[in-house]
C-alpha positions as CSV (number, residue, x, y, z in Angstrom):
1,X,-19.6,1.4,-16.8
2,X,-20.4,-2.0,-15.9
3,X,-19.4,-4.6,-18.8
4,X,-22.7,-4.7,-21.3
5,X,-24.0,-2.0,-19.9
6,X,-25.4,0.5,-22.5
7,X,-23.5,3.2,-23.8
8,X,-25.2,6.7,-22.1
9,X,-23.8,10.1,-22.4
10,X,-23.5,12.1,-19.6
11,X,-26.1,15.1,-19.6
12,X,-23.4,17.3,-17.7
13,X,-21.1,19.4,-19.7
14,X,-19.1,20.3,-17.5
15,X,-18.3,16.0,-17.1
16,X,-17.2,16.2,-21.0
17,X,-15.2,19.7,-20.7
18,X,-13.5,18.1,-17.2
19,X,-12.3,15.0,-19.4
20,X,-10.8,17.6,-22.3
21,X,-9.3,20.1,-20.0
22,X,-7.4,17.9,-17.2
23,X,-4.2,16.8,-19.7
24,X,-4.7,13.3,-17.7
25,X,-5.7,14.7,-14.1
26,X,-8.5,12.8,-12.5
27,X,-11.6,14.0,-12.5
28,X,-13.5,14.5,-8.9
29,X,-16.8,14.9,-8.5
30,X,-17.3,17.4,-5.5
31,X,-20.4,18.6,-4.4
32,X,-21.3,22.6,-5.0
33,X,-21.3,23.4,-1.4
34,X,-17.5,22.5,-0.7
35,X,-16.3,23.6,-4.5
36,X,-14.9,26.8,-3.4
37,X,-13.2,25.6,-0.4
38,X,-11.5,22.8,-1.6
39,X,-10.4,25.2,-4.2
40,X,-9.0,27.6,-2.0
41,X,-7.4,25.2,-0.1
42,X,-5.4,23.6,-3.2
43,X,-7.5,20.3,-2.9
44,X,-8.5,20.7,-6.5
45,X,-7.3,23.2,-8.9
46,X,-10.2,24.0,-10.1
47,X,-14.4,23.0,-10.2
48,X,-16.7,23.5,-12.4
49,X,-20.8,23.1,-12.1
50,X,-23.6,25.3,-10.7
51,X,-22.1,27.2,-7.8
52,X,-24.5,28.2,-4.9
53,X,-22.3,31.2,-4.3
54,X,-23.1,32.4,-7.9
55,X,-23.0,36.5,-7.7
56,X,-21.3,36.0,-4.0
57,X,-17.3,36.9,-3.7
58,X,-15.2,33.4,-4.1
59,X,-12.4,32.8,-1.6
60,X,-9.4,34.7,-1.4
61,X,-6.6,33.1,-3.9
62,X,-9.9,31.7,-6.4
63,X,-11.5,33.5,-9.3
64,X,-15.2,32.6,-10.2
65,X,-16.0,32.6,-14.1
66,X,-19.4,32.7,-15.4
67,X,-19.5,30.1,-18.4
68,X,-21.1,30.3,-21.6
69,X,-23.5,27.6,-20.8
70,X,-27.2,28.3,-19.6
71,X,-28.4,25.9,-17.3
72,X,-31.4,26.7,-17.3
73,X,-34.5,24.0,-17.2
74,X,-36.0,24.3,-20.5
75,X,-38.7,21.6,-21.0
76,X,-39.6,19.8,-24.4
77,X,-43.1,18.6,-25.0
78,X,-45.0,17.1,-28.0
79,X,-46.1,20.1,-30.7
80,X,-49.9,18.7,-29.9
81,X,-48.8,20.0,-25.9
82,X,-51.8,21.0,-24.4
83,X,-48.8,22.3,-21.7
84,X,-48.0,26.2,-22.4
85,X,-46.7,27.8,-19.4
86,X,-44.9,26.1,-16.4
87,X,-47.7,25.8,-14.0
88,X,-49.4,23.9,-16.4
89,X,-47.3,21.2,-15.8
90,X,-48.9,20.5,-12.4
91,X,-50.5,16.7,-11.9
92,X,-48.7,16.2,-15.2
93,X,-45.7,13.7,-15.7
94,X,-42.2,15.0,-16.4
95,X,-39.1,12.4,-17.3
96,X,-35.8,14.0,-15.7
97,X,-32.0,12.1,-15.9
98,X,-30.5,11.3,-12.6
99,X,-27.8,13.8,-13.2
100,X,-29.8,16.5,-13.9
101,X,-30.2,19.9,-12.1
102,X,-34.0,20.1,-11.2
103,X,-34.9,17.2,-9.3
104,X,-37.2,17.6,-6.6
105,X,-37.8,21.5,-7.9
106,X,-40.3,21.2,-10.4
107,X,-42.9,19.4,-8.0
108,X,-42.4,21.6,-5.4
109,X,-42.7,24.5,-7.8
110,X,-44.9,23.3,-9.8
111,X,-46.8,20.5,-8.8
112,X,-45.1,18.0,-11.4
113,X,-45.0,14.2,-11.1
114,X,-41.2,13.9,-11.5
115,X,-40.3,10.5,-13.3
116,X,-36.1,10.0,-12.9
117,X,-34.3,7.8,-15.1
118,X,-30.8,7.0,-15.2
119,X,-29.4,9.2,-18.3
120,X,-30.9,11.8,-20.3
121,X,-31.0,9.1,-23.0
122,X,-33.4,7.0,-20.8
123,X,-35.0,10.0,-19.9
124,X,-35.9,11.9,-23.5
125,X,-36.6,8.2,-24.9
126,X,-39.8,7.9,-22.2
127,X,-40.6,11.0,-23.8
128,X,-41.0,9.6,-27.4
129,X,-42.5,6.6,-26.1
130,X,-45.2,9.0,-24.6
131,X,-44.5,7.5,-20.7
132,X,-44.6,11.3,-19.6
133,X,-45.8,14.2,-20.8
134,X,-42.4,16.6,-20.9
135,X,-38.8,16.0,-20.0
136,X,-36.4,18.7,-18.4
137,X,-32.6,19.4,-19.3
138,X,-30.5,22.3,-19.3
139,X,-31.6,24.7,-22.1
140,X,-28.0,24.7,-24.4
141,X,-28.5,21.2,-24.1
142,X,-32.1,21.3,-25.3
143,X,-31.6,23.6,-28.0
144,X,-28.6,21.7,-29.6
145,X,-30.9,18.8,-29.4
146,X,-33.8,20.1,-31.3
147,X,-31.3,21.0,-34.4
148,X,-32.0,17.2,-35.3
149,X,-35.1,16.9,-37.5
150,X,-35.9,13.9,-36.1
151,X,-36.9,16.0,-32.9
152,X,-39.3,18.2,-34.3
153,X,-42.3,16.7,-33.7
154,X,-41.5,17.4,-29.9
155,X,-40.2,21.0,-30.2
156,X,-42.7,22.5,-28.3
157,X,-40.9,23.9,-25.3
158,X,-41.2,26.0,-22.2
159,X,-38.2,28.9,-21.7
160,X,-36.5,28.5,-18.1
161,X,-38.2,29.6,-15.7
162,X,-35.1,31.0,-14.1
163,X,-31.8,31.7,-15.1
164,X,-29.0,29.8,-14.8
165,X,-25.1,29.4,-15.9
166,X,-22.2,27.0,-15.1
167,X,-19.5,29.1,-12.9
168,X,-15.7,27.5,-13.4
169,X,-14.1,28.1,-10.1
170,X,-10.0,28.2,-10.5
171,X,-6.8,28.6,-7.8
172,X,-5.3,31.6,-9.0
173,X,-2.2,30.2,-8.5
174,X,-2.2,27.3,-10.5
175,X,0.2,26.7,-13.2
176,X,-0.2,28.6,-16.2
177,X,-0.2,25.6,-18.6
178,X,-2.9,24.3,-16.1
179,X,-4.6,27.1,-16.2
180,X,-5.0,27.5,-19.8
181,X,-5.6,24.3,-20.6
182,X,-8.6,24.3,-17.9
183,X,-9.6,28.3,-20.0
184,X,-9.8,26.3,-22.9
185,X,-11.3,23.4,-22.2
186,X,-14.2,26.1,-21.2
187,X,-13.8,28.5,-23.7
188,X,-17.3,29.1,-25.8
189,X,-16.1,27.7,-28.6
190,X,-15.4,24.5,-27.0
191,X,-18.4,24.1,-24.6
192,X,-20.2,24.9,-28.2
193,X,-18.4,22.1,-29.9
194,X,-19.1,19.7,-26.8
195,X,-22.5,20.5,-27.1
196,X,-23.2,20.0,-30.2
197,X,-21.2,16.3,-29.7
198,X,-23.2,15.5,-26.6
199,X,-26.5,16.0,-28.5
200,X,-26.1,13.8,-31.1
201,X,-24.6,11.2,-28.8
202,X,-27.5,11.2,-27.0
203,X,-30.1,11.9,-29.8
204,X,-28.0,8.3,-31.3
205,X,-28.6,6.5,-27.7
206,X,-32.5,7.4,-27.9
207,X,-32.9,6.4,-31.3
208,X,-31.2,3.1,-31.0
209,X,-33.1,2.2,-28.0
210,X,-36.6,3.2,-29.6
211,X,-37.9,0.3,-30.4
212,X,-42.0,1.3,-30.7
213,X,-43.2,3.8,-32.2
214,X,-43.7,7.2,-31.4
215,X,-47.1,7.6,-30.1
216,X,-49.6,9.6,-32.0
């Protein structure tokens, strides 16, 4: 992060269970498509993220995991959302983080104007500010955001269209220490305590950078 640069949270959490669960190890960011390989290969000991081969058979010597994390896109709107299904979103504006999941999808699918900002903070503050007229995360994410009252007035939401869970990809010959330590850094418990943590870091970000009010 560049010096005076503002604080934003990542809006992956597989970012924040990586920094918990590597006892020091750098953290690699790898795209989906060569996760399994490099895996296999003993280029990373493990990956973890949305993995195109999701229901597929890994690589010999890897074992995939299903996580308990939906990814699914949920979208957040207003409560006075004229928006109630999906296709309603077409011609209408939708704020997305750069490190989300969907770009490009929803105005394909949909017909969506796709606004990207830098960070989910950046993203869900355009919300408030009324610059677009729904913003799209991950659903655990979503959810654990909407806990804080000060969110309710944009509650409205629209269940994923499509389901959706982080896969943690590990060489079945790692260490054990490793390999525990990666288990539980991506246990539910944990990826529940994460989330929780990332939501209110975020939901903090947003409010500190509001500086009009919310439209009416």
């Amino acid at each position: 992060q560049a010096p005076g640069a503002k604080v934003r949270t990542t809006a992956r959490i597989e970012v924040l269970a990586g920094r918990t669960g590597q006892g020091g190890a750098p953290l690699r960011a790898v795209d989906a498509g060569q996760a399994a390989r490099q895996v296999a290969e003993g280029e990373l000991d493990a990956w973890m993220g949305v993995w195109p081969g999701e229901g597929a058979s890994p690589p010999k010597g890897v074992r995939a995991t299903a996580l308990a994390w939906s990814a699914g896109p949920m979208a957040i709107m207003r409560t006075d959302t004229d928006i109630h299904a999906w296709s309603d979103l077409s011609g209408r504006t939708v704020c997305l983080s750069a490190d989300g999941r969907v770009s490009g999808e929803l105005s394909a699918r949909f017909g969506a104007i796709e606004q990207i900002y830098a960070s989910a903070a950046d993203a869900l503050l355009a919300l408030r500010i009324g610059q677009c007229d729904a913003a799209v995360q991950d659903e655990d994410f979503m959810k654990q955001l909407l806990v804080f009252p000060e969110w309710e007035k944009f509650s409205a939401r629209l269940a994923p269209y499509r389901t959706q869970a982080l896969t943690r990809l590990v060489r079945e010959d790692l260490p054990a220490p490793r390999k525990a330590a990666v288990r539980q850094a991506t246990s539910p418990e944990r990826l529940r305590e994460l989330a929780r943590g990332q939501a209110r870091d975020i939901a903090f970000e947003v409010y500190l950078d509001q500086t009009v009010p919310d439209c009416h």
